[in-house]
C-alpha positions, 0 to 999 in steps of 0.5 A, a space after each residue: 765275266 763279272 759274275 764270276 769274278 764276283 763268285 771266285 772273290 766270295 769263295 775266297 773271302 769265305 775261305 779266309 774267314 772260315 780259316 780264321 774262325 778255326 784258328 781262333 777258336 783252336 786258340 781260344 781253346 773253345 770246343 763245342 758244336 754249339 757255340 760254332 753254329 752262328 759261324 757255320 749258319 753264317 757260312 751256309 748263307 753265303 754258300 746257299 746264296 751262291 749256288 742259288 745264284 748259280 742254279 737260278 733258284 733264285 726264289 722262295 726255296 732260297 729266301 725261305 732257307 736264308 731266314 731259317 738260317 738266320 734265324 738259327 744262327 741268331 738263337 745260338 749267339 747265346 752260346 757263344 763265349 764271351 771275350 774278356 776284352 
């Protein structure tokens, strides 16, 4: 039971999030690909790891895709836009 509790918390969570990001972004007037590939790595980590927690491929496929997740998304913060605060 607790399990999927968990599993429904972090699908909401990230569903809040991913509607915020957007809505700064809109708000922010930044278009572009490349400066919201951080957040859409970011998203697809905790997506990737769900499902592997569901499908039990809970091994070197899941922890190979994570790093290379990361580390995309890493290398794009550099195209981020910087806030003015």
């Amino acid at each position: 039971m607790i399990p999927i509790i968990l599993s429904v918390i972090l699908l909401i969570a990230l569903v809040f999030s991913m509607s915020i990001v957007i809505r700064k972004r809109k708000k922010a007037g930044i278009a572009g690909i490349r400066s919201a590939l951080t957040s859409i790595c970011f998203f697809l980590i905790a997506v990737t790891n769900l499902s592997a927690y569901w499908f039990n491929f809970m091994g070197l496929l899941n922890w190979s895709i994570t790093v290379i997740l990361l580390i995309v998304g890493a290398y794009f913060t550099k195209y981020m836009p910087v806030s003015d605060s």
